[in-house]
N, C-alpha and C positions, 0 to 999 in steps of 0.2 A: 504494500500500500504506500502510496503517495505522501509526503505532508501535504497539510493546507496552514495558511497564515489565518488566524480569527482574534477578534478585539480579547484585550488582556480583561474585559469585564465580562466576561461570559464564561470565568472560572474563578473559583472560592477564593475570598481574602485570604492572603497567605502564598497563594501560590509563586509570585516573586521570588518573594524571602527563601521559601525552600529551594526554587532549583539554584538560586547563588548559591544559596550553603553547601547544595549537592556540587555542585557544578566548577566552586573554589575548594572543595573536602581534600581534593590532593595534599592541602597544603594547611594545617589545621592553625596555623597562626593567622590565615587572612581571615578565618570568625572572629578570632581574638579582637583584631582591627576592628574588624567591617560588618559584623553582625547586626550591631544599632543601628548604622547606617542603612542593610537591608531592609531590615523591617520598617524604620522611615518612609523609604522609598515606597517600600510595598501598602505602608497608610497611604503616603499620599498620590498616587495613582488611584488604589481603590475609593478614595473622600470624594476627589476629582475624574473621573469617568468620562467628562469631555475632554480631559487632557492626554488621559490614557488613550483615548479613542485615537486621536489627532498623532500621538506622539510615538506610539507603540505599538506593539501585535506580537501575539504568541504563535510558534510555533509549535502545532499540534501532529502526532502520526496517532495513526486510530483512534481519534477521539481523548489523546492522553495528551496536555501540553507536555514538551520534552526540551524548550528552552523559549528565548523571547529576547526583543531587542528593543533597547529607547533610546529617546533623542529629545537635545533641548530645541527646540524651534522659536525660542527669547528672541534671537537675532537674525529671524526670516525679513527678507533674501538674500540678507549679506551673506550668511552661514548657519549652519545647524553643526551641531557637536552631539556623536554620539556618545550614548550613555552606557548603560549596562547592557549586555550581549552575553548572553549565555546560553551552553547546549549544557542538557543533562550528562551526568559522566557516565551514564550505559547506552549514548548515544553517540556519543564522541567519535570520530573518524569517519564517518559515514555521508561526510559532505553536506550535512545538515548546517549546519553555521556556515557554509558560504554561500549557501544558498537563500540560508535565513536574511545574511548580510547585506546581498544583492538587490532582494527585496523592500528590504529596509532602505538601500541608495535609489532604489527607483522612486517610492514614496514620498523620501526627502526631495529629490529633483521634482516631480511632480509638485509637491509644496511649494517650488521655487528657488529654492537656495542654490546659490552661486558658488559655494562652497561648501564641502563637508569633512568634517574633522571628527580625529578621531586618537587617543594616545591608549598605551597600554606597556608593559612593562617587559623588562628584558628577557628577565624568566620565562614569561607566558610566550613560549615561540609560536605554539599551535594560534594563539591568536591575532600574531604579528602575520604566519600563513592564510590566517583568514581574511584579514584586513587585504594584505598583496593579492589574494586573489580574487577576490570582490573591485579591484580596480582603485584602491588606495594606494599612493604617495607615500616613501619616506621623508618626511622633514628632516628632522631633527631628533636627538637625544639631549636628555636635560636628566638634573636631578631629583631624583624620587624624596620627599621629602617624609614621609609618615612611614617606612620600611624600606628602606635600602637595604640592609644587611641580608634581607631575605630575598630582593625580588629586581634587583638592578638599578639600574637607570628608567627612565621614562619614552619611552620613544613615541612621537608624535609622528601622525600621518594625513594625509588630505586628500581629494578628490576635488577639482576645481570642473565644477559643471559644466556643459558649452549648451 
């Protein structure tokens, strides 16, 4: 079976939060971090529903979401920056996240944005592959400021829309 892409509201609060957790469980220091921040996120999408609708979508295979991708759209047309992008880890390798990605970049241009941005970290190679093959740019690397010791440098990437 196929994925389909469907609005991040037409599955239970929480579901955000959990595939992060699942999805960064590799590495059991990024909950330490970033678990607040998760659940955060995962409020305020679900409080805000037309923002979720506009800014996001989950990636579903048989009726099960298996990961989901956002974006800020603050600075529509200058640029959109994306946000959180995650494939579940028993989904991983199966080209689901570049596929997830690409539809998330078409979305964004559709919205209008002239540019799309995008960073993630040196560690994370599988998502630095996502990014390159979804048709992102390497910029630049900078420093990671909230975990370096564990997860590198910063690397920033871009898509400049025509």
């Amino acid at each position: 079976m196929d994925i389909e892409f469907r609005k991040i509201t037409e599955f239970p609060r929480g579901t955000l939060a959990a595939l992060l957790k699942d999805g960064y469980s590799f590495e059991p220091r990024f909950k330490e971090f970033w678990q607040s921040q998760w659940q955060e996120f995962d409020d305020f999408f679900y409080n805000n529903p037309h923002i979720a609708e506009f800014s996001g979508f989950m990636t579903v295979l048989e009726g099960k979401p298996i990961g989901f991708v956002s974006w800020n759209p603050t600075k529509l047309p200058e640029l959109a920056e994306v946000g959180h992008n995650c494939i579940g880890t028993k989904y991983k390798g199966n080209g689901y996240g570049k596929r997830q990605m690409q539809e998330a970049v078409r979305r964004i241009k559709e919205q209008g944005a002239r540019k799309i941005i995008v960073w993630t970290n040196e560690r994370l190679i599988a998502a630095q592959r996502t990014y390159e093959s979804a048709g992102f740019q390497f910029v630049k690397k900078s420093e990671e400021t909230i975990c370096p010791e564990y997860v590198g440098q910063r690397i920033h990437y871009e898509i400049v829309a025509r």
